[in-house]
C-alpha positions as CSV (number, residue, x, y, z in Angstrom):
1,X,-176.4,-32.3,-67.3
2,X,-179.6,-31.8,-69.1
3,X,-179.9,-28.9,-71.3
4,X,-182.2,-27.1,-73.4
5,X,-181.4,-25.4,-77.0
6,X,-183.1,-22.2,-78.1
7,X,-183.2,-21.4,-82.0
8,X,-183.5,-18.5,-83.8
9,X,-183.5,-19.0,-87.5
10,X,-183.5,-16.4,-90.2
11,X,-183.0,-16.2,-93.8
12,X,-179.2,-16.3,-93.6
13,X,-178.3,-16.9,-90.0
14,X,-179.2,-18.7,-87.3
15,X,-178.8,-17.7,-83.8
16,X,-178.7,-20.8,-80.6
17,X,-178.4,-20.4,-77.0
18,X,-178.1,-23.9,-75.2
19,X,-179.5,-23.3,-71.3
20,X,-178.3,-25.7,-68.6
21,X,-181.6,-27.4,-66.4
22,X,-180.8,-26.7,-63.0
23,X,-182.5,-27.3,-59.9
24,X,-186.3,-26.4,-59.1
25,X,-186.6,-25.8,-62.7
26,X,-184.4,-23.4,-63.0
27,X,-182.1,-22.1,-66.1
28,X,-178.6,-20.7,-66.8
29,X,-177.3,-20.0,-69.7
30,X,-174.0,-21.6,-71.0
31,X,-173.5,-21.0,-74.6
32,X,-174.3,-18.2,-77.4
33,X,-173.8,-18.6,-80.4
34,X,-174.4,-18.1,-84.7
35,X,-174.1,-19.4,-88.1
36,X,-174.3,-16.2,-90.4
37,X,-173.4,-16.3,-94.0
38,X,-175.8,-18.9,-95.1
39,X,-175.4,-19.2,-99.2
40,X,-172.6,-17.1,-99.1
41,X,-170.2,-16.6,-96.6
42,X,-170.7,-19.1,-94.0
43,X,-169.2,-18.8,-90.5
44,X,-170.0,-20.4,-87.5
45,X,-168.8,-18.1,-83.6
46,X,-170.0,-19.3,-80.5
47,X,-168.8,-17.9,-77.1
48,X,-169.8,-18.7,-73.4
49,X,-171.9,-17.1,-71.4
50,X,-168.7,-15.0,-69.9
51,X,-167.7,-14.4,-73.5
52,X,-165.1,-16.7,-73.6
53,X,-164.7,-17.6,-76.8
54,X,-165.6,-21.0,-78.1
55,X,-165.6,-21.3,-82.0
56,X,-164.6,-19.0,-85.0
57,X,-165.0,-21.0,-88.1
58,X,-165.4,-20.9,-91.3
59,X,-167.2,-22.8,-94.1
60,X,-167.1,-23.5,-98.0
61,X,-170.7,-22.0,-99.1
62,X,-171.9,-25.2,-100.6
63,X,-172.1,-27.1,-97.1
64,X,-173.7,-24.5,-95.8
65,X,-176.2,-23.8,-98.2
66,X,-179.5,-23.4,-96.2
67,X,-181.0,-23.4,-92.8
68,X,-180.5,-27.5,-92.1
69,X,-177.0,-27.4,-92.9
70,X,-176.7,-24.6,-90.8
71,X,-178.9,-27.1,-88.3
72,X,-176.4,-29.7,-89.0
73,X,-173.0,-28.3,-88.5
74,X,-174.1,-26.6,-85.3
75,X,-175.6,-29.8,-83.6
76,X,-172.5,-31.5,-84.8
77,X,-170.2,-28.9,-83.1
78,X,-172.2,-29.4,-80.2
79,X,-172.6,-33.0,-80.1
80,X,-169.0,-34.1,-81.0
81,X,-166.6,-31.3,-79.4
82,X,-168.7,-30.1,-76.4
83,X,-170.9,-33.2,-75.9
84,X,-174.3,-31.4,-75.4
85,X,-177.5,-33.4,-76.5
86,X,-180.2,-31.3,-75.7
87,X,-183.6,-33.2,-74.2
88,X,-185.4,-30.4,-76.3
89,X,-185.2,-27.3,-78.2
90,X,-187.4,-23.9,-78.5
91,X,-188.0,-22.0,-81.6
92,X,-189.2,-18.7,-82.0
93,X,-191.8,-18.1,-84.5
94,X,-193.2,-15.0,-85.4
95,X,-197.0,-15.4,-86.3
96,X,-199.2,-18.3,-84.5
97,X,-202.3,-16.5,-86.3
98,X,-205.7,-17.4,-84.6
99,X,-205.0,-20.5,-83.3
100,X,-202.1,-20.2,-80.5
101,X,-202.1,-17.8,-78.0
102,X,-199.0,-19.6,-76.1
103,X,-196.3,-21.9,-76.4
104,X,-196.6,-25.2,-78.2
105,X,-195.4,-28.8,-78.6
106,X,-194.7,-29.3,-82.5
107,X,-195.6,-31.8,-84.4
108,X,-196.5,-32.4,-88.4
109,X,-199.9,-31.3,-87.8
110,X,-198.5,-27.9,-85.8
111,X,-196.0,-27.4,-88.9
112,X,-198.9,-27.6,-91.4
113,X,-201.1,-24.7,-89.5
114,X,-198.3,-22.6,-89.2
115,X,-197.2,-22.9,-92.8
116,X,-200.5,-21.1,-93.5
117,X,-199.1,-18.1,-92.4
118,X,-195.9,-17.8,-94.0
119,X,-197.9,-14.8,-96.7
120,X,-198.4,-12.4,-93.0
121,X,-194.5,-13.2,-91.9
122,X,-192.7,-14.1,-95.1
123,X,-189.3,-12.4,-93.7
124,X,-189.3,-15.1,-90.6
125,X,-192.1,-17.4,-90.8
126,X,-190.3,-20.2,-93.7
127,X,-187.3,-19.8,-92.1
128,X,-188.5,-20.3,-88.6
129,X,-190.1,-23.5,-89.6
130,X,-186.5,-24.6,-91.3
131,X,-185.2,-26.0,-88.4
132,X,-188.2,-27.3,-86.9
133,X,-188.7,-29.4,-90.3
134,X,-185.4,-30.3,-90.4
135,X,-185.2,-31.9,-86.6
136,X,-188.3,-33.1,-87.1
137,X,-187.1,-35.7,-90.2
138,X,-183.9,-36.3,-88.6
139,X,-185.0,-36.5,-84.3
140,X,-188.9,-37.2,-84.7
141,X,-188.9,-37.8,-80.9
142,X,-186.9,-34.7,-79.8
143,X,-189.7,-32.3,-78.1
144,X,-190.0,-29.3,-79.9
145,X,-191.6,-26.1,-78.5
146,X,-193.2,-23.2,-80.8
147,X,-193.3,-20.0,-79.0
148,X,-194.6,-17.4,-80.9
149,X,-194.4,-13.4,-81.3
150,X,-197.9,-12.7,-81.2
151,X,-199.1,-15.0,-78.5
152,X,-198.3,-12.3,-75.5
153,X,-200.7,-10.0,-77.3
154,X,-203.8,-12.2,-76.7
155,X,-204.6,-10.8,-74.1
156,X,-206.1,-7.1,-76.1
157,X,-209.6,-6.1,-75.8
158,X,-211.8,-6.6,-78.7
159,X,-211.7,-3.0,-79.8
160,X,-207.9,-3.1,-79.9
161,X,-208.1,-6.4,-81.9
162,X,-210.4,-5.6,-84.8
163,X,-210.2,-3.2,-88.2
164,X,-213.5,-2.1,-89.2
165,X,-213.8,-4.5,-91.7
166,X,-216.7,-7.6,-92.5
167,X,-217.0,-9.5,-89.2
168,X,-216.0,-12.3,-91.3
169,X,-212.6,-11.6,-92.2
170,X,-212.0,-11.8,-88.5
171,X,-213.2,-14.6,-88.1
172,X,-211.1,-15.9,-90.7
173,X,-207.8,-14.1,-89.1
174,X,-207.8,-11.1,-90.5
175,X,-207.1,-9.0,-86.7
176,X,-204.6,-6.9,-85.3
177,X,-202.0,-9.8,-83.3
178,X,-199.1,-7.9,-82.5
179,X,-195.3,-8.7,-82.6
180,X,-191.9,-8.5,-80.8
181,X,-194.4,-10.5,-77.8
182,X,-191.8,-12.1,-76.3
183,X,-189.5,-9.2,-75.6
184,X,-192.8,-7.5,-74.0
185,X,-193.2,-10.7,-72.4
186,X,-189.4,-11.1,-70.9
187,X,-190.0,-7.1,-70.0
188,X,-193.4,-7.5,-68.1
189,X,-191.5,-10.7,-66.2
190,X,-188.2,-8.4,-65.2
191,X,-190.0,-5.0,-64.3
192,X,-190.8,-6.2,-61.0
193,X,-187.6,-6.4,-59.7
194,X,-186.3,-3.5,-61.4
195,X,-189.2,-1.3,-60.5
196,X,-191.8,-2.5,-58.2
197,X,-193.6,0.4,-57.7
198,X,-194.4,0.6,-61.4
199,X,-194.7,-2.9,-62.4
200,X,-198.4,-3.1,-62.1
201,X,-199.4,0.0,-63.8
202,X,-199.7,1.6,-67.1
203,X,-195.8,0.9,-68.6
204,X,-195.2,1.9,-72.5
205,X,-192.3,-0.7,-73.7
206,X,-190.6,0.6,-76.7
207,X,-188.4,-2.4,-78.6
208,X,-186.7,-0.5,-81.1
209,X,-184.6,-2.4,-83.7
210,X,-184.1,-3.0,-86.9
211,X,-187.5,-4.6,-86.5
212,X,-189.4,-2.2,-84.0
213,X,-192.5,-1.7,-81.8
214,X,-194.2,-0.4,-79.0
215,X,-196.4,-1.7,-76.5
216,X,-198.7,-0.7,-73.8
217,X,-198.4,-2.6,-70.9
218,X,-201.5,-2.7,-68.3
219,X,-200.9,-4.5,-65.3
220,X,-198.0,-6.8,-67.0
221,X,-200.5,-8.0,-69.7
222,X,-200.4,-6.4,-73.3
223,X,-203.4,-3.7,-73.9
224,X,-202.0,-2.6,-77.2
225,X,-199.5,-3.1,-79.3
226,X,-198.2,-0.7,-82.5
227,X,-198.2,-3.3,-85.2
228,X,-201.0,-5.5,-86.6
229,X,-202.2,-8.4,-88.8
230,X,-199.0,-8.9,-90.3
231,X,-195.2,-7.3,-88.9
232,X,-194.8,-4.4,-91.9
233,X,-197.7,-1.7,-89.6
234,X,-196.4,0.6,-86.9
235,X,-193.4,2.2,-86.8
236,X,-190.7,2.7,-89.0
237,X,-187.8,0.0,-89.2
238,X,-184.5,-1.3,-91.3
239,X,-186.2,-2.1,-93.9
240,X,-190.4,-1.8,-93.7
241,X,-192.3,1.3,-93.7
242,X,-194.2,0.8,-90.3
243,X,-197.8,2.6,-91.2
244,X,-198.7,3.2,-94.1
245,X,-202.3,4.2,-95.8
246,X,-203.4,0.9,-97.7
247,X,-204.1,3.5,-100.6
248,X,-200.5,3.6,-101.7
249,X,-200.3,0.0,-102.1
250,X,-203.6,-0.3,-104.7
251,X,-201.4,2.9,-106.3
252,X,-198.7,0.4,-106.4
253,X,-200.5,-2.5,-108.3
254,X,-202.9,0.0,-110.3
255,X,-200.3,2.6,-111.6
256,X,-197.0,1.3,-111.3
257,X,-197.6,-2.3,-112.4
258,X,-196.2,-4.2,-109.9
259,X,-197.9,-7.5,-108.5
260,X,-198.5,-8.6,-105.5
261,X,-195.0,-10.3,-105.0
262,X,-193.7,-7.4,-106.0
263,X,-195.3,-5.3,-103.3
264,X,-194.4,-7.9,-100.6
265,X,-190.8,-7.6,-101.7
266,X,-190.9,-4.0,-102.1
267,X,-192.5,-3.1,-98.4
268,X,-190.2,-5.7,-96.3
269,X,-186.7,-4.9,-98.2
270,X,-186.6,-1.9,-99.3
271,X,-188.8,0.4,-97.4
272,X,-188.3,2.1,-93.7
273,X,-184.7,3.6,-92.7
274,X,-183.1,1.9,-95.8
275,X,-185.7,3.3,-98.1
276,X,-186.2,6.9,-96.5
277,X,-182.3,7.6,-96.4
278,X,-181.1,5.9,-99.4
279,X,-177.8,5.5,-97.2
280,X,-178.4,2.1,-94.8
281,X,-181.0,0.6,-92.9
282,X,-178.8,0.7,-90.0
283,X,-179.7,3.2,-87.5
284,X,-175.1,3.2,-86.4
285,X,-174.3,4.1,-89.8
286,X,-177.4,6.9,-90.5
287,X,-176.6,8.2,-87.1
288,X,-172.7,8.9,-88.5
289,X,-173.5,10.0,-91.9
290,X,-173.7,13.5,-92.9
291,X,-176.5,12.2,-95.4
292,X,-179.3,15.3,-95.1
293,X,-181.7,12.0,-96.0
294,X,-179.5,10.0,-93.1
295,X,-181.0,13.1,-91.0
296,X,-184.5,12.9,-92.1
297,X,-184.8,9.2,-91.8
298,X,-183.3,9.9,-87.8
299,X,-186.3,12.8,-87.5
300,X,-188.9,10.4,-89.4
301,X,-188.1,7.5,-87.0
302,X,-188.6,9.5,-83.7
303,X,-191.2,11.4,-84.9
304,X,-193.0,8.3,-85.4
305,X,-191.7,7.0,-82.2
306,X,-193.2,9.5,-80.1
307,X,-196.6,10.3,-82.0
308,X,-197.1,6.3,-81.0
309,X,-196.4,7.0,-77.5
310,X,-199.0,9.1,-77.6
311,X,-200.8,6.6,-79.0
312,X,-200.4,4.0,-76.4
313,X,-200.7,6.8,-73.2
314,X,-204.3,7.2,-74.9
315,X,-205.2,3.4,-75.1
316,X,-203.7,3.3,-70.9
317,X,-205.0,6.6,-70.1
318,X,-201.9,7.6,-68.5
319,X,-198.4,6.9,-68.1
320,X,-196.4,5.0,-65.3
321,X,-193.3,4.3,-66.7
322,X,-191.7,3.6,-69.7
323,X,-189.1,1.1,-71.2
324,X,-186.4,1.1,-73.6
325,X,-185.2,-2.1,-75.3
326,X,-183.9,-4.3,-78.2
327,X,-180.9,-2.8,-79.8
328,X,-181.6,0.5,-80.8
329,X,-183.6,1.2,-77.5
330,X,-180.4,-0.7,-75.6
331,X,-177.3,1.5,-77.4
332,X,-178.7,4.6,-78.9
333,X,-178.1,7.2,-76.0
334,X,-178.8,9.9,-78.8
335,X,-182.0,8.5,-80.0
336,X,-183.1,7.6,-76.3
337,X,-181.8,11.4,-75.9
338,X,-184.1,13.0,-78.7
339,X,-186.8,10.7,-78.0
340,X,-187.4,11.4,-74.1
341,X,-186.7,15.1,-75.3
342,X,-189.9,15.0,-77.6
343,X,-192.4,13.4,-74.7
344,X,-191.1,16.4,-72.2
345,X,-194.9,17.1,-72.6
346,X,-196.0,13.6,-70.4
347,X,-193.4,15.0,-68.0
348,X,-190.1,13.0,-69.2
349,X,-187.0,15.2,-67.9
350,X,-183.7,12.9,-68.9
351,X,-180.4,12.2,-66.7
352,X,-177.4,12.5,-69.4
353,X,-175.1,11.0,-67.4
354,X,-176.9,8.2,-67.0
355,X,-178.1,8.0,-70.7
356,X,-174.8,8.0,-71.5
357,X,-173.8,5.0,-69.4
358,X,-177.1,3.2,-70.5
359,X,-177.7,2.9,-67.2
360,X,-181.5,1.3,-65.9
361,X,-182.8,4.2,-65.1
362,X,-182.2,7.4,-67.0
363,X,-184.9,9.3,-66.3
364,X,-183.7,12.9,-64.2
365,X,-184.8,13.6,-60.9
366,X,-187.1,15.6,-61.4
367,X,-189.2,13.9,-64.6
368,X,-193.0,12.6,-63.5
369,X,-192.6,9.1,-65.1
370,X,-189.0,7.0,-64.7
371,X,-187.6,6.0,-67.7
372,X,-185.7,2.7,-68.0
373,X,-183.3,0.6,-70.2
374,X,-184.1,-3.1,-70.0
375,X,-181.9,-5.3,-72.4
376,X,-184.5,-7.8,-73.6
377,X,-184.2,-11.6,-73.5
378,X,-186.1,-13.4,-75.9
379,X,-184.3,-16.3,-75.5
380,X,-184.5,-16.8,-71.8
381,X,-188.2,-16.7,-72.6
382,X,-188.0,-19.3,-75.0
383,X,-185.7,-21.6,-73.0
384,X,-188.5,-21.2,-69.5
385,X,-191.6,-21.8,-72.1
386,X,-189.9,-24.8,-73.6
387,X,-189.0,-26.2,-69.5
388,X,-192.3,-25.1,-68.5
389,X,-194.1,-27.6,-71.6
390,X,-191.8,-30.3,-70.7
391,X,-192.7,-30.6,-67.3
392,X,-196.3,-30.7,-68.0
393,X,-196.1,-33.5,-70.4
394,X,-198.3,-36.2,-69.4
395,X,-195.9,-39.1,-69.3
396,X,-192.7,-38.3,-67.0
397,X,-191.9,-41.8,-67.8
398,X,-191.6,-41.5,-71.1
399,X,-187.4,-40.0,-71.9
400,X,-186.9,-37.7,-74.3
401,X,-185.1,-38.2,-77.2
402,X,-181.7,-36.4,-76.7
403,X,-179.6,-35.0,-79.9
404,X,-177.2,-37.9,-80.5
């Protein structure tokens, strides 16, 4: 059975899916699965598809001390007890700057354009490019696939895609790209069969996580998107600020000293839900803490939540639907609750019952635009891009290199 492994690496986890090559080119997921802990407390769960569970182990921290070993004792798991050699594997990466606006094959020379952007997506870029490194030393035939956050965004208008800055800065990089793109993407793919009637029109997608967006969908293709050049603009999220006037960072440098590392650390750790509430950047434990800053980070982050959907209804000029996703957007049926609450003005009316069995649709009956709850699926994404590269490869006959 051919099969096809997904990877999402971060700083101290990695997240795999391994995706079964079916007939006509089509996928099914067999196995989920994590190694969390990296550094510190290293453990290694893996489940099927069902949830039946496959793996609960865990590690001395010294052999799982960074993203490869992480690589390492996950292929081995999958190599020696379940015999899976995938023919190739997809990686998520967050910023493909200027130069890709889709999914590509990796090689050294890929690696080395997208280290260059590691400064716009230092939470995720280095350790995105961990395992790609890593397979590419120890499986230099193995296809590898890049598909990349900002690549769904491509499609924006000029307007939407420049700051009013020196035409030459942009053509140097400096642009509004866009992130979360393959949620939007997955979304934009799945709306037609939940909602036909809606699929081609004006949709506002709302991924709300600990990393969170918004974008305007026109026609299935992204018109505008709530973050920018690098993943900190927008709205509000676990840890970043969202927007944030570019004055307070020179007041960070001029009057409080700190350098520009110390800015970068400042605004992607300790800023956003964790930084407003001084409680948790967690939106489950704000939500049950009697915190009055727990509160006011809750009211910041749908405030800012719904001043951007007014945002986006602007950029469409009208509203046909919108979505909820990613895992605040899929659980939260109190901040779903307050936040349809807020846009009552574009017509929202809300369904509780149906909010509160996170049902597709929880719009009411009566509300002008039909609100939904898509769980996103950035893997699946990841897993058809990766398919969809190796059957355009211009040598069937050559075999890929399988895991082994």
């Amino acid at each position: 059975m051919d099969t096809i492994l997904v990877v999402n690496a971060g700083s101290s986890s990695v997240k795999f899916q391994i995706f079964s090559v079916e007939g006509e080119g089509k996928l099914r997921r067999q196995i989920k699965g994590q190694i969390d802990g990296i550094g510190s407390r290293p453990r290694l769960r893996a489940s099927r598809a069902d949830s039946e569970p496959l793996a609960d182990r865990v590690y001395p921290i010294e052999s799982v001390s960074d993203v490869p070993a992480a690589m390492r004792i996950a292929g081995e798991w999958l190599r020696n007890e379940l015999r899976i050699s995938p023919i190739a594997v997809g990686h998520r990466v967050v910023h493909g700057g200027p130069d890709y606006d889709r999914p590509v094959l990796i090689n050294h020379g890929v690696v080395a354009q997208l280290e260059r952007f590691i400064t716009l997506a230092p939470l995720h870029q280095p350790h995105n490019l961990a395992p790609i490194r890593s397979l590419l030393a120890n499986f230099p035939a193995l296809p590898q696939v890049a598909c990349f956050d900002t690549a769904f965004h491509r499609t924006h208008d000029a307007v939407a895609d420049h700051y009013a800055i020196p035409h030459q800065l942009y053509a140097k990089g400096v642009r509004r790209y866009g992130f979360h793109g393959l949620s939007y993407e997955y979304v934009a793919q799945i709306l037609p069969q939940v909602a036909p009637e809606v699929a081609k029109g004006r949709v506002i997608v709302a991924h709300l996580g600990s990393g969170a967006s918004m974008c305007a969908l026109r026609g299935g293709r992204s018109a505008e998107s709530t973050m920018g050049f690098t993943a900190l603009d927008g709205l509000p999220m676990g840890t970043r600020p969202g927007q944030l006037d570019p004055g307070v960072v020179l007041y960070l440098i001029s009057e409080m000293g700190m350098s520009a590392s110390d800015v970068q650390n400042f605004l992607y750790r300790d800023c956003g839900l964790k930084g407003l509430s001084g409680v948790s950047n967690d939106m489950r434990e704000l939500e049950t803490s009697e915190d009055p800053k727990a509160k006011l980070a809750i009211d910041y982050f749908v405030y800012r939540v719904c001043l951007n959907a007014g945002m986006l209804a602007a950029a469409l000029q009208g509203v046909d639907a919108f979505v909820f996703t990613a895992g605040i957007g899929e659980n939260s049926m109190r901040i779903r609750a307050r936040i349809v609450d807020q846009l009552g003005w574009l017509g929202f009316t809300l369904d509780p019952t149906g909010n509160s069995r996170h049902a597709r649709l929880i719009s009411g009956s009566d509300s002008r635009i039909p609100v939904y709850v898509i769980p996103t699926d950035e893997e699946l994404m990841i897993a058809q891009h990766t398919l969809s590269l190796l059957l355009e490869r211009p040598s069937p006959s050559a075999r890929h290199e399988r895991v082994s």
